[in-house]
MDTraj code that builds the backbone (N, CA, C; nanometers):
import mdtraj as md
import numpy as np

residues = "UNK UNK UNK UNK UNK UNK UNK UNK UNK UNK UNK UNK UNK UNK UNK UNK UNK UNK UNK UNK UNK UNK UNK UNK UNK UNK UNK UNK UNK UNK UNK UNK UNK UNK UNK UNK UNK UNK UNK UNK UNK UNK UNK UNK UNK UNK UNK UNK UNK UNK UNK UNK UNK UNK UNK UNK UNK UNK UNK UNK UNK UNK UNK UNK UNK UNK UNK UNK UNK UNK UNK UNK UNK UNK UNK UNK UNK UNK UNK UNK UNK UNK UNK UNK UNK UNK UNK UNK UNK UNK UNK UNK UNK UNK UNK UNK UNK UNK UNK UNK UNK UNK UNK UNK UNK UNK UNK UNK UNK UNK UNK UNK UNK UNK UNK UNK UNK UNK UNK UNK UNK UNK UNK UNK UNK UNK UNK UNK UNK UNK UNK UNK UNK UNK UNK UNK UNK UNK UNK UNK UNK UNK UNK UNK UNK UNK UNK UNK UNK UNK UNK UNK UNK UNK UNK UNK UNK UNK UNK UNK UNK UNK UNK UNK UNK UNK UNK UNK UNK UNK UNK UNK UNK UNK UNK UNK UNK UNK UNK UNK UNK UNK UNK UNK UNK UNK UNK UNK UNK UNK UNK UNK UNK UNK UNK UNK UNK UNK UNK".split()
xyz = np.array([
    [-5.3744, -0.2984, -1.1788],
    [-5.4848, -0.2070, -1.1441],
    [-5.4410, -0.1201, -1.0261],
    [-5.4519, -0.0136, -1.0252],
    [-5.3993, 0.1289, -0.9611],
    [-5.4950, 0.1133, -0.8008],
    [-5.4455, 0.1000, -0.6868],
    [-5.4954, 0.1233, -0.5604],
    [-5.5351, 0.2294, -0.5203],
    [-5.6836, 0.2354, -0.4884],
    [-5.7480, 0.4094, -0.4893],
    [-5.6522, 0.4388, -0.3567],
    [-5.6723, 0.6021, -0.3683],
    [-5.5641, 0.6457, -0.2875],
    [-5.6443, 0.6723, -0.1278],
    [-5.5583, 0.6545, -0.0367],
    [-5.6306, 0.6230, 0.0994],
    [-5.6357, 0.7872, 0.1712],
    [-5.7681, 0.7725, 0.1907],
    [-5.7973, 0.9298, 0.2608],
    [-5.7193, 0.9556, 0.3938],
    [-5.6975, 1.0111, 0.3970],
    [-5.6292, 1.0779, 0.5409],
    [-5.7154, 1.0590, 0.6800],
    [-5.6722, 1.0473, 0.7804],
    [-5.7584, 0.9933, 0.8744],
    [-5.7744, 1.1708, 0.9266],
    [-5.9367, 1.1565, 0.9241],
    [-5.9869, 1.2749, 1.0038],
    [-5.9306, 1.3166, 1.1297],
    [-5.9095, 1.4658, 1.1623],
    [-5.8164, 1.5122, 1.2707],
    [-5.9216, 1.4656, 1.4027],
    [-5.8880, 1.4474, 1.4878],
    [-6.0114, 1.4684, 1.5756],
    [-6.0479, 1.5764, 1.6491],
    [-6.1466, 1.5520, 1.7146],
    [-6.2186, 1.6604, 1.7281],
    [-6.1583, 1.7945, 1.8528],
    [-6.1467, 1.9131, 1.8495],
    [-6.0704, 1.9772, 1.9540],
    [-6.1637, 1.9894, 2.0667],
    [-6.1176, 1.9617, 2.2250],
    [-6.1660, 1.9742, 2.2856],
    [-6.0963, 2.1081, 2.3658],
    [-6.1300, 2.1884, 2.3846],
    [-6.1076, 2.3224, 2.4490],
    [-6.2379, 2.3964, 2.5455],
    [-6.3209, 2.2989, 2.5624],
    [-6.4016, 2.3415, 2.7005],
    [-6.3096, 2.4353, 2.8263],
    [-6.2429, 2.3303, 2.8301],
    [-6.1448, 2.3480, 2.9580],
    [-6.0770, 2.4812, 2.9561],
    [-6.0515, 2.5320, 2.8394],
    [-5.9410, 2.6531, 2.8221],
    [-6.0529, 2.7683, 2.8682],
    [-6.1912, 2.7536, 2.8101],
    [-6.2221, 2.8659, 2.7991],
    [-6.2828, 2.8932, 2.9890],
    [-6.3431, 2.7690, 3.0323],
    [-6.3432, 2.7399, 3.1759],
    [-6.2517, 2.8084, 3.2449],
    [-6.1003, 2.7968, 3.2484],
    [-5.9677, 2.8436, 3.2924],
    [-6.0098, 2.9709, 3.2608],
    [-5.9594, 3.0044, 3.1385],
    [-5.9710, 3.1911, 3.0769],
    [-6.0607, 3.2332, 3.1677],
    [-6.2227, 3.1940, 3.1814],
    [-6.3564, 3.2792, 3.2286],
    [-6.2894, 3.2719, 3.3966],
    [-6.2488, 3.1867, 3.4672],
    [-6.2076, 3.1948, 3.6047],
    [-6.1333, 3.2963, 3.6221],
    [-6.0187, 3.2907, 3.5247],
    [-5.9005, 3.3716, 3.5823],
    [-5.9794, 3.5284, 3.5435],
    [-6.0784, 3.5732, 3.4274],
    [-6.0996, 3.6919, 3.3979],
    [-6.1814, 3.7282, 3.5324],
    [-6.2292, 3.6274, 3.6539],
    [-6.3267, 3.6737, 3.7542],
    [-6.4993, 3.6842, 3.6693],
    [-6.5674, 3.6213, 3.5811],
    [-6.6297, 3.5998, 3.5448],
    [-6.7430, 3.4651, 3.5509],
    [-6.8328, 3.5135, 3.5700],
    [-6.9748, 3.4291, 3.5827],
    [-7.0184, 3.3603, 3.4790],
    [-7.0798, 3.2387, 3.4420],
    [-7.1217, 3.1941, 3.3333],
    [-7.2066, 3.2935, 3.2917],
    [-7.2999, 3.2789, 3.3387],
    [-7.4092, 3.3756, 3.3174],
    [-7.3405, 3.5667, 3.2265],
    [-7.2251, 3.5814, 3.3199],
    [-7.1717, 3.7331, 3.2694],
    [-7.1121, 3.6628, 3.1240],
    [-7.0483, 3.5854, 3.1047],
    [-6.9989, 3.5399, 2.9959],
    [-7.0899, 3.5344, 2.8967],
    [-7.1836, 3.3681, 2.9123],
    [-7.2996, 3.3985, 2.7927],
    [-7.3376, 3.5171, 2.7648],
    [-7.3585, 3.6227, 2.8545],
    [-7.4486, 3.7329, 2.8165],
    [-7.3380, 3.8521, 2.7030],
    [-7.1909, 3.8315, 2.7517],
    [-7.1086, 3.9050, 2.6648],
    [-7.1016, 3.8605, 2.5340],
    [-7.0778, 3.7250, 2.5014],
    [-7.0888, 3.6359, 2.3762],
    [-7.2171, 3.5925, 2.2997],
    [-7.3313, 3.6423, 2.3799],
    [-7.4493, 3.6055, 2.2666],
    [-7.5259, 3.5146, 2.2867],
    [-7.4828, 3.4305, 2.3653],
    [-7.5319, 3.2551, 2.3764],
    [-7.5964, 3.2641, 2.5171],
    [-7.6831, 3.1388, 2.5604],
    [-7.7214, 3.0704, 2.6652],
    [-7.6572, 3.0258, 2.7352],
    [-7.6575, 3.0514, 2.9006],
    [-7.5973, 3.0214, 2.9907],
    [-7.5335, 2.8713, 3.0178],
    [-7.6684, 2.8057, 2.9609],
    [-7.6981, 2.6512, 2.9344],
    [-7.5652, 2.6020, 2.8312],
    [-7.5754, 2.6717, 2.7254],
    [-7.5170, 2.6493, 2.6214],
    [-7.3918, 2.6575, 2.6758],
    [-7.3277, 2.7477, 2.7079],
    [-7.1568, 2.8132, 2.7739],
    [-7.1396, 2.6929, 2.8587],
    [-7.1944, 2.6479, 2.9677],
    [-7.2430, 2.5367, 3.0336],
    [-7.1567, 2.3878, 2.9746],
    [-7.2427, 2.3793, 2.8388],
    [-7.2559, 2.2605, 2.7750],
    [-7.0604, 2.2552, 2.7362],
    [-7.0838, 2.3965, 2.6637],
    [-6.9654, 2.3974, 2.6077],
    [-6.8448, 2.3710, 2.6899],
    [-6.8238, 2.4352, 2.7647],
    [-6.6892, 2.4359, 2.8970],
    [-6.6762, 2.2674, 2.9281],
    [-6.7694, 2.1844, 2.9245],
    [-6.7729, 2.0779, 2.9900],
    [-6.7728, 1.9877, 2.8486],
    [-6.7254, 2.0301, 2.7342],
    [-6.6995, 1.9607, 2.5795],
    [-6.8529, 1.8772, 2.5392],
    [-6.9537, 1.9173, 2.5841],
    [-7.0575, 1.8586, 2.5615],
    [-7.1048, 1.8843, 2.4595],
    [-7.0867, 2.0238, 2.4040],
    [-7.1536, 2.0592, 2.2896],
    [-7.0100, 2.1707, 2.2228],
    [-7.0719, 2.1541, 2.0694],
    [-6.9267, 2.2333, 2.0171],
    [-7.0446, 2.3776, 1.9518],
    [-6.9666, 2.5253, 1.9353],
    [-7.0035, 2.5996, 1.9152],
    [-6.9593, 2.6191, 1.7582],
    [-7.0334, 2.7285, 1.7423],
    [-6.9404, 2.7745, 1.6175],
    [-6.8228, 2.8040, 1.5324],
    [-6.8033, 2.8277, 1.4809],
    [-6.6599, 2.9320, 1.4897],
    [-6.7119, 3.0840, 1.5373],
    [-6.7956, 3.1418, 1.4649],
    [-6.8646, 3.2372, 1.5018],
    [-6.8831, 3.3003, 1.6760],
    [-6.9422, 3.1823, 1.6692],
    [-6.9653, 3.1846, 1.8497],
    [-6.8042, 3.1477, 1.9035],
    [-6.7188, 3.1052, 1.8887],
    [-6.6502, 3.0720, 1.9634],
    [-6.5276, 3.1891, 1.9394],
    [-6.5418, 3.3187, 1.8360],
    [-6.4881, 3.4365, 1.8370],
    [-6.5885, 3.5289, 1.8857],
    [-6.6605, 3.4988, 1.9579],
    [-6.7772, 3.5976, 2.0468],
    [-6.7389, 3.5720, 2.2046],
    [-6.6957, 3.3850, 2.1825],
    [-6.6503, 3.4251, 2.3286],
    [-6.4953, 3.4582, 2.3164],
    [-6.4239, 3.4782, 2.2602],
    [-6.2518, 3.4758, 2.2310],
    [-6.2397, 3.6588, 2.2908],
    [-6.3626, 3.7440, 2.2118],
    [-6.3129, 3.8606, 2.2385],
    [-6.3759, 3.9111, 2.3689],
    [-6.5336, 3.8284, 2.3841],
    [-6.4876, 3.8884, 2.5583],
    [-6.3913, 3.8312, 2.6962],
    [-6.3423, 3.6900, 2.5889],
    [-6.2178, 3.7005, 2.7037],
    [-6.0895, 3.7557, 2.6806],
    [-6.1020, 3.8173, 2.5915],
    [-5.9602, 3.8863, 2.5320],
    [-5.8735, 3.8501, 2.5143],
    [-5.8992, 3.7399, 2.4480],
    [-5.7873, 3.6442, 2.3813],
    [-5.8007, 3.6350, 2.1946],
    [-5.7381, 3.6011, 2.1240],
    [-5.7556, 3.5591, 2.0168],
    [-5.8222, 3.4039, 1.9501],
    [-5.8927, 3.4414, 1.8777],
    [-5.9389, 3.2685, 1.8727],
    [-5.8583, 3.1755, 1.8159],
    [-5.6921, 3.2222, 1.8320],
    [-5.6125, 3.0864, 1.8233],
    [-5.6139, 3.0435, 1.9241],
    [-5.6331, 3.0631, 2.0227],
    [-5.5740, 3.0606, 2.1543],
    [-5.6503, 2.9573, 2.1520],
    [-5.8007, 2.8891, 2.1102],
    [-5.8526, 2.7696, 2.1252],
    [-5.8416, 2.6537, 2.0098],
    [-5.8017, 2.6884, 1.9175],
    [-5.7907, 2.6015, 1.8041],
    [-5.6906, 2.5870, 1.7578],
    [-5.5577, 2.6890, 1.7779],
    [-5.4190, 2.6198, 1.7711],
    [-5.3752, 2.5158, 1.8252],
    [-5.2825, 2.4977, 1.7448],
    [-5.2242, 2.3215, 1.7805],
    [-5.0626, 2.3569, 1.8181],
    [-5.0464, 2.3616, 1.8817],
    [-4.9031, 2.4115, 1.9171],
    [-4.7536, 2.3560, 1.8577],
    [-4.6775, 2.3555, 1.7850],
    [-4.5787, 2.3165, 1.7476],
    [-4.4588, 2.3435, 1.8102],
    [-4.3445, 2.1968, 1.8459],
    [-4.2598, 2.2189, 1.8952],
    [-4.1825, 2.3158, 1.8902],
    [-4.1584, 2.3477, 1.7711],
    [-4.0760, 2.4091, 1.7508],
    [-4.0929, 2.5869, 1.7658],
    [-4.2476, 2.5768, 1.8212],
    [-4.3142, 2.7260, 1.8456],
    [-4.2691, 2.7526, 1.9902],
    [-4.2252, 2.6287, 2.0836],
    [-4.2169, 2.6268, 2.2378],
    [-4.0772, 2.6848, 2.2777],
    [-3.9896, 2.7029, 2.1912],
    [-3.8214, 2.7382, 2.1859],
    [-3.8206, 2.8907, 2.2194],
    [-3.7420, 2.9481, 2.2986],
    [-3.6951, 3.0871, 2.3457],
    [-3.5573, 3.0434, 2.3431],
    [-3.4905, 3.1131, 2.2499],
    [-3.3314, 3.1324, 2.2307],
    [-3.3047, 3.2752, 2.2884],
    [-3.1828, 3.2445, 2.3411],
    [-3.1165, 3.3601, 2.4082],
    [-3.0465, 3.4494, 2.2692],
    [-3.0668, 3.5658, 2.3138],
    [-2.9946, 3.6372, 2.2257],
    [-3.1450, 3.6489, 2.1038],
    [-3.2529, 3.5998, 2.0831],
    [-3.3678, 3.5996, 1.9732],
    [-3.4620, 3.6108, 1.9822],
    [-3.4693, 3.6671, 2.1296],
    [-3.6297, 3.7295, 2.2136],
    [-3.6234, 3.8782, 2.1405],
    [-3.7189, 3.9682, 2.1350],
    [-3.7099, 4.1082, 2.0945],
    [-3.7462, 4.1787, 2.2084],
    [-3.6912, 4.2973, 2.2583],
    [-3.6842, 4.3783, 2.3855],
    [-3.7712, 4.4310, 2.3425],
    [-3.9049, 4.5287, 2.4623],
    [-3.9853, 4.6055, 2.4371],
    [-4.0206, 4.6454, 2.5527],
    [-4.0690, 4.7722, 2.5639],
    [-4.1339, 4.9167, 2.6829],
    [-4.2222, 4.9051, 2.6653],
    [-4.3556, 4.9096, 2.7238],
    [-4.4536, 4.9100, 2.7315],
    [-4.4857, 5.0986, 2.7393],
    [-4.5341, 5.1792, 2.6961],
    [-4.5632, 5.2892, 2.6742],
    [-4.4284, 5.3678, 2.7327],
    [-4.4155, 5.4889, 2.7990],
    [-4.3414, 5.5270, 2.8373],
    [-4.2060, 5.4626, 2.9466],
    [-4.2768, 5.4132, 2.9754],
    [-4.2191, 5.2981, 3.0883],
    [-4.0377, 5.2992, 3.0453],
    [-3.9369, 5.3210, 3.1770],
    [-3.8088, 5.2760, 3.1466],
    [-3.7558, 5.1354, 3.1492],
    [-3.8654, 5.0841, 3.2055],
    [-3.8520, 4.9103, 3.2348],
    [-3.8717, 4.8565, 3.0931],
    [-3.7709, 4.7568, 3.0342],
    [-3.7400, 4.6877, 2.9139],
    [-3.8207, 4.5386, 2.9197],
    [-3.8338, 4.4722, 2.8931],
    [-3.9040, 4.3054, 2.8832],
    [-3.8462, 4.2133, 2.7492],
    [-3.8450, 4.1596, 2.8037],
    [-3.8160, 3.9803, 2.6816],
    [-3.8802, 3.8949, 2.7396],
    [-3.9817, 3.8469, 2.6495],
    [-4.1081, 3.7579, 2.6856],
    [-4.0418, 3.5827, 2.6417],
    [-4.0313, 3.5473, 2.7774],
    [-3.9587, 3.3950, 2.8053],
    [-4.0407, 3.3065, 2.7451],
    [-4.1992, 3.3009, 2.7673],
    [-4.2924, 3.1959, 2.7267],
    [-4.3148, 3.1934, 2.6306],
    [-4.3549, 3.1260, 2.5516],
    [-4.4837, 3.0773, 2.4023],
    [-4.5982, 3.1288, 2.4547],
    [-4.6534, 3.1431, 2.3251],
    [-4.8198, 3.1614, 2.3199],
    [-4.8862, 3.0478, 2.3440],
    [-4.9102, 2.9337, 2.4159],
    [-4.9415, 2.7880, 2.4208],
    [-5.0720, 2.8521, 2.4450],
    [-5.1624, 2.7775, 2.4158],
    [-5.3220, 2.7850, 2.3943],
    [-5.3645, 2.7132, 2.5025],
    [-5.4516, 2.7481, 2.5736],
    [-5.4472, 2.6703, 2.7443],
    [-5.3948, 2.6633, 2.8539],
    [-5.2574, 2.8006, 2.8257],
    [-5.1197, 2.7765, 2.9099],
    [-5.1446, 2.8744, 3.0296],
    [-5.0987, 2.8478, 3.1254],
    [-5.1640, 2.9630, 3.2741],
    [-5.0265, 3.0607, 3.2875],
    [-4.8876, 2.9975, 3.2538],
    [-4.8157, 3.0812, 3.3043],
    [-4.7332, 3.1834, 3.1980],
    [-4.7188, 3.2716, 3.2448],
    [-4.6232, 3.3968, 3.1361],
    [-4.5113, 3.4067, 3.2021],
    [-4.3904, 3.4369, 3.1472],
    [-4.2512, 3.4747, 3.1984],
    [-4.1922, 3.5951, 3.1149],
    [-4.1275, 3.6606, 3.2199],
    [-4.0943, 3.8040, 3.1195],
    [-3.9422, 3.7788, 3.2192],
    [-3.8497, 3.8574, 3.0825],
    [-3.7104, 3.8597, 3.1864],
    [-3.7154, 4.0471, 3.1875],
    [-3.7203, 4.1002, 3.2685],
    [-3.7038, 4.2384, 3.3288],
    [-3.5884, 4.3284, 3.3422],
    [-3.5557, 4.4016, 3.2851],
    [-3.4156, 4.5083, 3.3482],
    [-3.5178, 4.5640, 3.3812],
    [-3.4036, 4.6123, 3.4873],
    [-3.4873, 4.7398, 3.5676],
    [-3.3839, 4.8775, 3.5967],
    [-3.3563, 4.9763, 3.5877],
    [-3.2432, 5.0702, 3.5522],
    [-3.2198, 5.1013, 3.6500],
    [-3.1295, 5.1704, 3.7022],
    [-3.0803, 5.2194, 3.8570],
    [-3.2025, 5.3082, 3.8789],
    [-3.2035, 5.2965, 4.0154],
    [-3.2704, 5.3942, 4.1129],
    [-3.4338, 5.4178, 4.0277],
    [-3.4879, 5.3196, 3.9538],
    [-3.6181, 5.2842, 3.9302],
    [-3.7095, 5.2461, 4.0863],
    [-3.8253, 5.2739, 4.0868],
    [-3.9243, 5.2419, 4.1981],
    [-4.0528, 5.1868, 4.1434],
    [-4.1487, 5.1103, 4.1622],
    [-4.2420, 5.0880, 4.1188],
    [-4.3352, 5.1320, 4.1711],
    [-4.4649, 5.0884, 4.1019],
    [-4.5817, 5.1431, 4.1987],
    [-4.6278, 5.0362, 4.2974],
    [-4.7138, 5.0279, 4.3899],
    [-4.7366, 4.9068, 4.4992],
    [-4.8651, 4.8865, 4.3685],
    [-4.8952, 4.7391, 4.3618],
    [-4.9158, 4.6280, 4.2854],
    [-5.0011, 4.5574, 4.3571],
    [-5.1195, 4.4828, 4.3175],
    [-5.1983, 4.4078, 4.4151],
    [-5.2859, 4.3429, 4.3234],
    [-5.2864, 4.2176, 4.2772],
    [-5.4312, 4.1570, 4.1590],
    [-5.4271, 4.0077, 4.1964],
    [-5.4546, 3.9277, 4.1406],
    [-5.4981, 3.8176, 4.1532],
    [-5.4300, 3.7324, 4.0679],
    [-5.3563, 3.5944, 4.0600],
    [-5.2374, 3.5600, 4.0057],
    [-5.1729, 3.5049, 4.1400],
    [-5.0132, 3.4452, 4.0377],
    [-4.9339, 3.3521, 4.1363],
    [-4.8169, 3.4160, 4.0642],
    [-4.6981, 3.4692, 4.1790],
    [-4.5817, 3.5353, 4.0794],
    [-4.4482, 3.4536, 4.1449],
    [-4.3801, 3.4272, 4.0863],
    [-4.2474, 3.3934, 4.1546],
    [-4.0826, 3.4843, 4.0316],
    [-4.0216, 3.5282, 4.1413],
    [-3.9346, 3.6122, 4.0723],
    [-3.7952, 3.5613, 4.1300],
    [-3.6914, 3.5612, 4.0029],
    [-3.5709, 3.5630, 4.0449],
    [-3.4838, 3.6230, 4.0103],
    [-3.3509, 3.6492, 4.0848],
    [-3.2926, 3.7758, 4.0555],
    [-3.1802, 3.7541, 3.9740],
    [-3.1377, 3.7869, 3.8634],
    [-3.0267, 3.7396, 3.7633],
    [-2.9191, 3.7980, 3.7971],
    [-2.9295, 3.9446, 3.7851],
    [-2.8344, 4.0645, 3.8305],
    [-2.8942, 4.2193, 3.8874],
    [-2.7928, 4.2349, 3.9785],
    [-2.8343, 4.4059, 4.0854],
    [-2.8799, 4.3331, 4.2003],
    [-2.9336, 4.4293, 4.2691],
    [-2.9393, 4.4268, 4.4109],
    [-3.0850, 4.5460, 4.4051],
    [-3.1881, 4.3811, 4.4644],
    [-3.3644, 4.4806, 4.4426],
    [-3.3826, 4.4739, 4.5956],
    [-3.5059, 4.5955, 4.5867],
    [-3.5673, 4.5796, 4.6699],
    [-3.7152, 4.5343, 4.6833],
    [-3.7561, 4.4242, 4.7677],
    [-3.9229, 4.3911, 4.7886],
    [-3.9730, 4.4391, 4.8326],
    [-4.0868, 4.4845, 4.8151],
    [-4.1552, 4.4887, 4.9413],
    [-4.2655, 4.3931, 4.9191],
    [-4.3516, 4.3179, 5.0023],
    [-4.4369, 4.2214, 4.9976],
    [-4.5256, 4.2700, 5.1476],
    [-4.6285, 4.2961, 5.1176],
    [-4.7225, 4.3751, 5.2472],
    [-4.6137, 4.4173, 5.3055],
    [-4.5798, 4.3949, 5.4498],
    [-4.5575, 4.4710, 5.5577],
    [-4.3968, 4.4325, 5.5276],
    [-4.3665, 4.3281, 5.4866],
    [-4.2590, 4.2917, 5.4840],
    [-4.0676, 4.3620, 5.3483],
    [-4.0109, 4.3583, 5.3883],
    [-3.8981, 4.3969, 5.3067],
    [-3.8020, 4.3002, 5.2965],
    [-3.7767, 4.2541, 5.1969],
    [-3.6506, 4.1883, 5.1314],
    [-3.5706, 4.2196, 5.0821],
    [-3.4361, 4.2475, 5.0382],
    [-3.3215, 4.2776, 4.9844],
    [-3.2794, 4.1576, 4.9038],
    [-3.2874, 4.1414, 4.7364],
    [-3.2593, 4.0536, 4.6882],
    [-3.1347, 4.0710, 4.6135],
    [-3.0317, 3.9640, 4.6120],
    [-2.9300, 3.9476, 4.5242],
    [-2.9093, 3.8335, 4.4024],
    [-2.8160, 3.8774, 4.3270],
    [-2.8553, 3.7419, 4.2589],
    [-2.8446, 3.6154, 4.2318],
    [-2.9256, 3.5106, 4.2198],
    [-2.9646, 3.3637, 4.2562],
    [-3.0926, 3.3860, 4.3758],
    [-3.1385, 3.4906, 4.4498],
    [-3.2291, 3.4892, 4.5707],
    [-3.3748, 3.5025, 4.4687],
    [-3.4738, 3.4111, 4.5235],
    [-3.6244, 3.4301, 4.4560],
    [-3.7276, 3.4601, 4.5837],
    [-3.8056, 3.4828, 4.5242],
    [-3.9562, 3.5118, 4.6155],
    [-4.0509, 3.4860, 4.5409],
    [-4.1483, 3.3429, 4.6174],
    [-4.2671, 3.3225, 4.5350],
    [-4.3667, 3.3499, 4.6319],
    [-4.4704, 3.4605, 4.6036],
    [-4.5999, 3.5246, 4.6919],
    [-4.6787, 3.5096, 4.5487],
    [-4.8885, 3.5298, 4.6409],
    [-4.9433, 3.5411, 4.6009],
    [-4.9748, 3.7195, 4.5538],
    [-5.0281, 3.7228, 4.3926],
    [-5.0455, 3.8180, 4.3800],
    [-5.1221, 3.9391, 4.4293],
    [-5.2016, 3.8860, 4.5286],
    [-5.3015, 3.9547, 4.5605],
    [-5.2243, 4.0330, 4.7293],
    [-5.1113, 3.9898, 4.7776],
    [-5.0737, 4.0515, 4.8891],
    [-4.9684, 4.1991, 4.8121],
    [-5.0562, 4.3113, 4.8489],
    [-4.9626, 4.4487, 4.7994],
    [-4.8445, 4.4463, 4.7823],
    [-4.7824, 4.4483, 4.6543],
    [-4.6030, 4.4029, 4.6185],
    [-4.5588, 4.5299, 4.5521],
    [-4.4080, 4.5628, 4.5810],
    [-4.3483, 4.6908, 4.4779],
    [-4.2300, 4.6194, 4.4910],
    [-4.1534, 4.6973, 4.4286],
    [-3.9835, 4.6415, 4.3789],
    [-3.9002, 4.7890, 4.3429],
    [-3.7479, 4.7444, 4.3900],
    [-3.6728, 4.8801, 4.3666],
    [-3.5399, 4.8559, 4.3422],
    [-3.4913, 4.9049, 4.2106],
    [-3.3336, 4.8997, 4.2080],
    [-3.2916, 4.9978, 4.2967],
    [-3.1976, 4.9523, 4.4009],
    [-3.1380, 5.0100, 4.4835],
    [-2.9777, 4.9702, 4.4601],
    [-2.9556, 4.9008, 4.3966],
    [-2.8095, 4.8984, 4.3455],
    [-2.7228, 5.0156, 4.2449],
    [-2.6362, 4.9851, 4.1880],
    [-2.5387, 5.1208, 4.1612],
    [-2.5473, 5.0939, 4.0030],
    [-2.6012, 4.9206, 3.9840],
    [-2.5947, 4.8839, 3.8257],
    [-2.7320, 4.8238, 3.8018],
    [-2.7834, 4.8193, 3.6492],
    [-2.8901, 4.7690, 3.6334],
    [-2.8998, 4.6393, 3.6938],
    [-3.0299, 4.5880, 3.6974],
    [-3.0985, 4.4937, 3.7309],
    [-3.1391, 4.4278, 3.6480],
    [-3.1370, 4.2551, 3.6172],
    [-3.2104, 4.1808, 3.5611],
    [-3.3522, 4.0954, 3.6246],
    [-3.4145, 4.0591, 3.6176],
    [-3.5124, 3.9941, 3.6494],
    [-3.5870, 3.8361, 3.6366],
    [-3.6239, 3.7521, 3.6214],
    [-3.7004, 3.6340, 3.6124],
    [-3.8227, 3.6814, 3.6425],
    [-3.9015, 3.7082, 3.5876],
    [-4.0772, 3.6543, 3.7131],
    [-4.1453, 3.5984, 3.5948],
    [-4.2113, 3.5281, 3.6659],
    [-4.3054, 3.4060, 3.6161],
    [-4.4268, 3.4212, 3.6638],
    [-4.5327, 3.4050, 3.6321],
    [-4.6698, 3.3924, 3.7101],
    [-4.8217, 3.3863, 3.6349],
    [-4.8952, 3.3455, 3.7210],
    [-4.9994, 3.3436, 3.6662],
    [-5.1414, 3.4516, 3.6613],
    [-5.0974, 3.5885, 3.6189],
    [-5.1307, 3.6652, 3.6299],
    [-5.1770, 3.7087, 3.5245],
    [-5.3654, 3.7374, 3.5086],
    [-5.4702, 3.7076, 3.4746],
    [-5.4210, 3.8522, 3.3087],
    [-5.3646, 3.9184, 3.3912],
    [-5.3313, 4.0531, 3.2871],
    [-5.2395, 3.9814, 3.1763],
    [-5.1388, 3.9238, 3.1989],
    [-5.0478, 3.8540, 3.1274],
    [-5.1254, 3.7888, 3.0051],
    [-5.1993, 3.7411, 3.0223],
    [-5.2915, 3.6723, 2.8849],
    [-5.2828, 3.6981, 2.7792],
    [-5.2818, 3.6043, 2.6778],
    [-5.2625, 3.7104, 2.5237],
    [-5.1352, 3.7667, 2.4701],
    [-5.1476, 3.8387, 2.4132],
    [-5.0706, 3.9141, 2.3561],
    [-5.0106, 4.0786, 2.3581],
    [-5.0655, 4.0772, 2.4940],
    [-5.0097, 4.1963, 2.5566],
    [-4.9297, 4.2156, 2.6972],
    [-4.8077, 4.1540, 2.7151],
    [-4.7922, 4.1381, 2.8510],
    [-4.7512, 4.3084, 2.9052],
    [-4.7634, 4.2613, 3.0321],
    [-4.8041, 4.4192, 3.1155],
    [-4.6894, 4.4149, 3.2281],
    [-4.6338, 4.5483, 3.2799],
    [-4.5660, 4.5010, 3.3986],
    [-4.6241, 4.4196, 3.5208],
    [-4.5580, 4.3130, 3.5628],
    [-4.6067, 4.3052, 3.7057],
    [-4.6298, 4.3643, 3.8211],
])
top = md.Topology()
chain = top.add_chain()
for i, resn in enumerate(residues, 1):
    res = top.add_residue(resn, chain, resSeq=i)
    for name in ("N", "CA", "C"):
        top.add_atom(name, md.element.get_by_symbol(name[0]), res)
traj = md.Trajectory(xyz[None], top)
């Protein structure tokens, strides 16, 4: 006699309160401004952040787009093999006109605070002075940059890093004779998603 076949054990349940908690902080957002962008009760957003109560799917792509994220970003399950950055298999990209190049170091991890971009920067490039909210730490691969960090100036070479908060006025300058590579890392609220931005 044939053994009925054994059901699969139910996934459990996702808890992603926490992500969207994180996301609404870092966007500078109020419960209250939140519920009111997504549709729902303050109470409810409340419940939810703290895994007390589960939303929709519906609702939970009401709050995805006013935090401007995608609604994988709460219900993906991340796979190892999604966490890998091979050298040489990142794809380079400009952000609009921009001469500054990027290769995006991180995964899309769902819950994840930090982004990494590796940077050229072309001779005799200048930036604009920079000031938001975030945690950046940068290191220098190749060239010879310049910091500025408020009042202060650094001359970086490469192996030299600088980790400041984002919010003290920052610019950067190839002042060397050859391009520049970059490291920065940080937790900078723009970075989110699927659009990373210069620092």
């Amino acid at each position: 006699m044939s053994q009925p076949m054994r059901q699969p054990d139910p996934a459990p349940p996702l808890a992603f309160g926490g992500r969207i908690r994180d996301l609404r902080r870092k966007a500078g957002l109020t419960l209250q401004v939140l519920a009111d962008q997504a549709g729902i009760s303050v109470g409810f957003l409340s419940q939810v952040e703290r895994d007390k109560a589960t939303p929709s799917l519906a609702t939970l792509a009401g709050l995805a787009a006013a935090l401007g994220v995608e609604i994988d970003w709460f219900i993906a399950t991340p796979r190892p093999s999604d966490s890998i950055s091979r050298h040489g298999e990142r794809p380079s990209f400009a952000i609009a006109d921009s001469s500054l190049r990027y290769q995006r170091v991180n995964s899309t991890l769902p819950g994840g605070v930090l982004s990494s971009l590796i940077i050229e920067i072309p001779v005799g490039y200048a930036s604009e002075i920079a000031a938001h909210t975030g945690e950046e730490l940068i290191y220098l691969l190749e060239g010879t940059l310049r910091q500025t960090l408020g009042d202060a100036v650094f001359v970086l070479h490469p192996g030299d890093s600088l980790h400041f908060m984002g919010d003290t006025p920052h610019s950067f300058a190839n002042i060397g004779e050859t391009p520049a590579r970059l490291l920065w890392t940080g937790t900078s609220p723009r970075l989110i998603g699927r659009s990373p931005e210069s620092p």
